[in-house]
N, C-alpha and C positions, 0 to 999 in steps of 0.2 A: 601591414601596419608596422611602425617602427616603432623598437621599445618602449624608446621615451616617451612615445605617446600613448602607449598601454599604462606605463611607471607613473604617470602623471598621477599626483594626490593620491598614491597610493604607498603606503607607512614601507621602508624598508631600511633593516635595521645596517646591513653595508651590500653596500654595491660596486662591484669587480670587471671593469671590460668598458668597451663603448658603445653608448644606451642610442646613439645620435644614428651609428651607420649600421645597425640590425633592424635584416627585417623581419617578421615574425607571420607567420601563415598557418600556425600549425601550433593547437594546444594537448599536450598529452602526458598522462599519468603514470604508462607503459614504455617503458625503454625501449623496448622491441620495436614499437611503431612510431619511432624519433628519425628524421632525418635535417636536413638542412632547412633552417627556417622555424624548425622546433623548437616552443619553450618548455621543459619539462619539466615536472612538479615531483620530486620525491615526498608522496605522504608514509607517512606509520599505520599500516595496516592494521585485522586480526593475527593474520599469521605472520607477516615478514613486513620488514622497513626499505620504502623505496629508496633511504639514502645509500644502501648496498647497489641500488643497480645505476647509481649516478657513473660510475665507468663504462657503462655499457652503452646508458643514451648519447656520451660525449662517444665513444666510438660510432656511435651510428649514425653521429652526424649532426648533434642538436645544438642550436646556436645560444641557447643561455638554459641557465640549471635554475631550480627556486628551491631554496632547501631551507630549514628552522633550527638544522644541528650543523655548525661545522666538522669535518669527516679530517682525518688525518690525511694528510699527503694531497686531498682535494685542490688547495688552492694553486699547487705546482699544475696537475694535471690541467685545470682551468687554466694556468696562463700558457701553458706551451701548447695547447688546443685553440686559443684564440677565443673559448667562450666564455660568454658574460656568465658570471655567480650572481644569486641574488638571494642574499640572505636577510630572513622574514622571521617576527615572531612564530607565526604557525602558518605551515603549508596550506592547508585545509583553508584557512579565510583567508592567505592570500589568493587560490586556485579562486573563490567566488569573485574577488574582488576585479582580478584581472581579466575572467570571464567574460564578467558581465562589462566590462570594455572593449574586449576585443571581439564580441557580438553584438556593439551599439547597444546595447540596455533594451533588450526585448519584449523585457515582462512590462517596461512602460509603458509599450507601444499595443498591448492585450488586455483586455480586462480577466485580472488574472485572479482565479477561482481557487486557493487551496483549500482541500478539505482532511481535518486528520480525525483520528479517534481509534479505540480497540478494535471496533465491529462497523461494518455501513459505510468505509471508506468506498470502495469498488462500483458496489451498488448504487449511491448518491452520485459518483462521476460520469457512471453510464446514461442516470436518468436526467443528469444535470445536460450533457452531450447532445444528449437525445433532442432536450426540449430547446435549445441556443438554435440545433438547425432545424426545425420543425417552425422554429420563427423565421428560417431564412437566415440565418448566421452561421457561416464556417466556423468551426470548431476546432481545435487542439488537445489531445488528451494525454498525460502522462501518466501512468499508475500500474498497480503492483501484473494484470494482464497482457499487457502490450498498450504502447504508444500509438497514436496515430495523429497524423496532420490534416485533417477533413476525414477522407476517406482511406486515405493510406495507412497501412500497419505497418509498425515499425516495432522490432523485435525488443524484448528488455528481459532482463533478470534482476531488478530491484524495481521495490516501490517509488520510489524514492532515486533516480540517478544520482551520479555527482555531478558538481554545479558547471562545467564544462558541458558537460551532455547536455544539462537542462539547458542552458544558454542556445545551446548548438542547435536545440530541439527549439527555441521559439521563435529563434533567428529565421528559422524554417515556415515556422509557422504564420511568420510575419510576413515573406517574402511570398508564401501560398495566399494571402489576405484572408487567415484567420482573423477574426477581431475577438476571438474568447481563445480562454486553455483554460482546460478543468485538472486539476494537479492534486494527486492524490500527496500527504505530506506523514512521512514516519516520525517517529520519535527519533530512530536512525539519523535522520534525515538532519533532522534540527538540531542534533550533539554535534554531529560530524560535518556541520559550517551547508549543506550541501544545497540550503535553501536563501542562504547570506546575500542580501544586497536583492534579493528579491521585490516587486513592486507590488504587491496583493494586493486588489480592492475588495475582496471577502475571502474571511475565514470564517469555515465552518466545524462547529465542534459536532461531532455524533454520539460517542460513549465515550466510559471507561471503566475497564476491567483489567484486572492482573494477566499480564504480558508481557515479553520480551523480559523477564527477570536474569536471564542470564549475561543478558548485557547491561541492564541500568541497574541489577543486583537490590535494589529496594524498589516497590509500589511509589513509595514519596519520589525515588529519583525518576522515576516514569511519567509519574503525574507532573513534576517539574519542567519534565522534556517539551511535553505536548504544552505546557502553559508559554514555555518560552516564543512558540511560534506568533501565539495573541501578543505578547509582550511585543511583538515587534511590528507590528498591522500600524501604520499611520491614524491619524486622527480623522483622517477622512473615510478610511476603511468603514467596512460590515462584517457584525461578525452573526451570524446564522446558528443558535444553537439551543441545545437538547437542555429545557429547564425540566425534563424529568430524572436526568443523570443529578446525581446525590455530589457529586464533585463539579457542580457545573461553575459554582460562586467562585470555589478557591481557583478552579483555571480558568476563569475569566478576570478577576479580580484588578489586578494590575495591567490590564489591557485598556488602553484609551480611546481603540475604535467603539462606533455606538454598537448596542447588543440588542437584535432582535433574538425573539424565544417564540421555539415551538413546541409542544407538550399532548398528549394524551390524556392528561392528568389534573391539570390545572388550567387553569387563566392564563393566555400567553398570547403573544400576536398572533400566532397562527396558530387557532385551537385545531385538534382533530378530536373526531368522535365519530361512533355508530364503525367504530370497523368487522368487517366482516369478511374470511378467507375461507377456501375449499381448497383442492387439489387443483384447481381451474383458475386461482387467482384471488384476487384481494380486494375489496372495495371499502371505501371510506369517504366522508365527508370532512371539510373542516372550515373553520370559519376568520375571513382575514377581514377587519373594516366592518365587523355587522355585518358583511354578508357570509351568505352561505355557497361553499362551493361540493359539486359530488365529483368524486373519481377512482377512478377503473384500474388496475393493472393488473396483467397477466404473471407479474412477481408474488409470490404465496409468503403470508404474514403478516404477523403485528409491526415483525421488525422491518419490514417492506413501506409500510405505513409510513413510520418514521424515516426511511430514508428516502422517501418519494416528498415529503414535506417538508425535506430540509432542500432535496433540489427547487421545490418551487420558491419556497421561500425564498433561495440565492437568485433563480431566474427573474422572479420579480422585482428584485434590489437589483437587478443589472438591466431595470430596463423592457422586459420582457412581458405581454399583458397575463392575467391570470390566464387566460382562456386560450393562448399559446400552452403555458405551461401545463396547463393538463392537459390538452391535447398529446404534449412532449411525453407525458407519464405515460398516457393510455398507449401509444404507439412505441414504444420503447421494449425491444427484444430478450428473453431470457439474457439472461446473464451467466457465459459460463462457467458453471461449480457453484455457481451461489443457489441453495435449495433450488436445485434443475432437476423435475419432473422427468422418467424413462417409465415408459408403460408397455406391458405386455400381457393379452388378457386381461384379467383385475386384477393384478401384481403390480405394484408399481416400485419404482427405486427412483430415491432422492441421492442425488449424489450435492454434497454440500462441502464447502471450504472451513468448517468451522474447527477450528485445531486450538483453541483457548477451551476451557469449564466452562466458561458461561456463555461462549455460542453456540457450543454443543446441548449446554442446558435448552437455552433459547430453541434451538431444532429439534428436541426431542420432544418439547413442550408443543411446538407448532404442532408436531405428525399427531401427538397425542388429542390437541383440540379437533382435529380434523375428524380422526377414526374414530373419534368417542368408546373407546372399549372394543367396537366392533370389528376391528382387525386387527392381527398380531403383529406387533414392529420389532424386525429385527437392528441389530446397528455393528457395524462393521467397521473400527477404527484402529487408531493406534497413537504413538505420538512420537514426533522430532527428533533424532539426535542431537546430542553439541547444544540442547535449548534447555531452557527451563524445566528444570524437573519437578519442582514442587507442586507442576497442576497434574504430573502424572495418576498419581492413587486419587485424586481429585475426581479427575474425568473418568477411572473407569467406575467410582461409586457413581457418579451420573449415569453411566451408561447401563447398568446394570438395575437400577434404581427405577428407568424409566425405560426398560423394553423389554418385550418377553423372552429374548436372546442376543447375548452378544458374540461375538465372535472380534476377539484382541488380536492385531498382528502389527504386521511392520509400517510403518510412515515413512520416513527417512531417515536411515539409521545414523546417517555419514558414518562419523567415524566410531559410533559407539557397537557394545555387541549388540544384535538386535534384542535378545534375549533377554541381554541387562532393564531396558527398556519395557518390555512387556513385564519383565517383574516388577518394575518401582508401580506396573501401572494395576497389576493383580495383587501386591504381596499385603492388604489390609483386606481385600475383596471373602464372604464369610457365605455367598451366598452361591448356588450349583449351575445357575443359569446365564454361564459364559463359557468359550473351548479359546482355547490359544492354537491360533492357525499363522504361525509365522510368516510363510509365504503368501502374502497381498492377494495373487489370484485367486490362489488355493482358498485364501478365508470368503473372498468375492464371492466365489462358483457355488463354496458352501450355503451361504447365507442364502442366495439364490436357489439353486437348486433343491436345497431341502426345506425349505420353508414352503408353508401353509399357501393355496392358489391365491389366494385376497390380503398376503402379507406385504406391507410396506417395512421397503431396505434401507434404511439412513446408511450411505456409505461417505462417513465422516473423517476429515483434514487434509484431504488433499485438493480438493477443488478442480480447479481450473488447470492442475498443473498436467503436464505429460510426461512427467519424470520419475523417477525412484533415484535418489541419491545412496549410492553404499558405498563405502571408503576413498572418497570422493570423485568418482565418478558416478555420472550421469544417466543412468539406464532407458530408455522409454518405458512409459509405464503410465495409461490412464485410465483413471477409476471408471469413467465416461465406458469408453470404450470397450472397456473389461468387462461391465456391467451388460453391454449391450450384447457381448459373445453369447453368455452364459442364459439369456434372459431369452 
């Protein structure tokens, strides 16, 4: 495609080179992987500012730069290179804007599903997935587990890509004859432009709780983040949401799409009621239109409940019968790291993603409704580096609060001590029934091997992942896995 026809109607504050004889094949954010034909995008990072590595992609070959700071000495190097500058208010909404042009506008061509919130993002895309091809519709999934286009898995390390990817990813998806993509959407996501120019026909709200503070630094600016996404939904849009969340008015408020509500609680288009869970699974009824529907899933929880009924409710605003969509629920596989069952003998271990206060509450609340007193629950957790500190001393009075042993160790330290971190999360804790086992396996093996034969293990916040992050590399490391050694 040729620039000028990428640049069409799109705001640029000056423009350097010739837009007429560039041709462009190639969008990237990485200097490293620039060559001829590349347009390259210096954004401003966490750590580092790609407009430093604008020397390195003109060496590597890339035929126009998009930048939002002019760079000293830049515009020499541009012109005795031959490449097009193209300087933009901000990188970030030009990257979407250009994007979604030079991927033909993808999400037009999908009935495209985002879903955000604290908690139930993951869980609500898999069972939303589930039920699209259970009806016989190709599917698309982007979210915080991995990607995939039908059946294909495609690798990821954010919730949330940037809007290059995402483009990249539906251009794909369109080309496979998806006619759906279920998009899970961060707060991340929506500060940082990554979801810009996107074509939603439902948004769905799940919760909200105190998260991500080290980067939106207030609750209000968090709650801002996630509202901004409804602020942006068309007037034809749907937006699918949780009328038992206490914050559901003020982030839906200024959104013009219509608002269906689900609830446990009250009166709401899609009531739920009579729910019932074991270690075996979850059942519930709920009522959409005066009627009454029942259903099944192998997912354990209240909180299961709620994100199986925010999928149908999407499924059936896209078209989908109720009776597809539970069908979709009941056959819908574990979910992994999300409260996933490991049994051996009558021990069981729950290994769960929940790394916020209150889904760790939520999980400890579940194991407790289950075992009724009658077996002892240990819980094995830790928290973050580089995140939010103020849920630290939070989650380990939860944890402590609500299990007959805890056992405090490491998460992902990155770059903190891990030890700093186990303090902020013991140093208020007044009570004898927790050990600080710093080493992750080590705390695993213990909680496992010395607990009671009929003890249930919550090993809590890492989920799905297969990593340990410490001083920023990478380590392999899964809770899954570890659990099953020792067990």
């Amino acid at each position: 495609m040729l620039l000028h026809e990428i640049l069409n109607n799109i705001p640029v504050t000056q423009f350097v080179g010739s837009a007429e004889q560039l041709e462009i094949d190639n969008i990237s954010i990485d200097s490293r992987n620039c060559k001829n034909g590349t347009i390259f995008f210096a954004l401003k990072g966490f750590k580092t500012d790609g407009h430093k590595f604008i020397p390195q992609a003109i060496s590597n070959g890339a035929s126009a730069v998009v930048m939002d700071e002019d760079q000293p000495g830049i515009d020499q190097l541009i012109s005795s290179s031959k490449v097009a500058k193209i300087l933009v208010k901000n990188s970030r909404e030009a990257l979407a804007q250009i994007a979604n042009v030079f991927y033909g506008n993808p999400s037009s061509k999908l009935n495209l599903v985002g879903i955000t919130g604290t908690k139930g993002k993951t869980t609500t895309s898999y069972f939303l997935k589930n039920i699209f091809e259970t009806a016989g519709m190709k599917t698309g999934l982007i979210g915080t587990n991995k990607n995939m286009i039908g059946e294909k898995k495609i690798s990821t390390k954010l919730t949330t890509p940037e809007s290059h990817i995402i483009n990249n990813l539906m251009s794909e998806m369109v080309k496979e004859h998806c006619s759906n993509c279920v998009m899970e959407v961060s707060s991340h996501a929506v500060e940082l432009n990554r979801i810009a120019n996107l074509d939603f026909n439902i948004g769905v709200f799940t919760n909200i709780t105190s998260d991500h503070l080290d980067f939106h630094e207030t609750f209000e600016n968090y709650m801002a983040a996630k509202s901004k996404f409804f602020q942006s939904l068309k007037p034809t849009a749907k937006i699918i949401y949780n009328k038992d969340d206490k914050n559901y008015e003020s982030m839906l408020r200024s959104s013009v799409a219509e608002k269906i509500s689900y609830s446990l609680k009250t009166e709401a288009d899609f009531k739920v009621e009579n729910v019932e869970y074991n270690l075996d699974g979850t059942k519930f009824r709920f009522i959409y239109q005066e009627k009454k529907y029942d259903v099944e899933t192998e997912l354990i929880g209240t909180f299961n409940a709620y994100n199986a009924i925010a999928a149908i409710g999407s499924a059936i605003y896209s078209n989908v019968s109720v009776e597809n969509a539970i069908e979709g629920i009941y056959s819908t596989p574990q979910v992994p790291g999300r409260f996933e069952v490991i049994a051996s003998g009558n021990k069981r271990v729950i290994i769960d993603y929940s790394h916020t206060a209150d889904s760790l509450n939520q999980a400890l609340n579940a194991i407790k409704h289950i075992v009724k007193s009658e077996r002892p629950i240990y819980t094995v957790f830790g928290c973050g580096g580089d995140r939010d500190k103020t849920k630290r001393p939070i989650m380990g009075k939860i944890a402590v609060e609500n299990s007959s042993f805890v056992y405090v160790t490491s998460d992902n330290p990155r770059s903190e001590n891990p030890f700093d971190i186990i303090n902020d999360i013991t140093k208020n804790l007044n009570t004898k029934n927790y050990n600080v086992i710093e080493n992750r396996e080590e705390a695993i093996k213990s909680a496992i091997t010395d607990s009671e034969e009929n003890a249930v293990i919550l090993i809590a916040g890492k989920g799905h992942e297969n990593y340990q992050e410490i001083n920023g590399v990478r380590n392999f490391f899964s809770d899954k896995e570890t659990a099953e050694k020792y067990l």
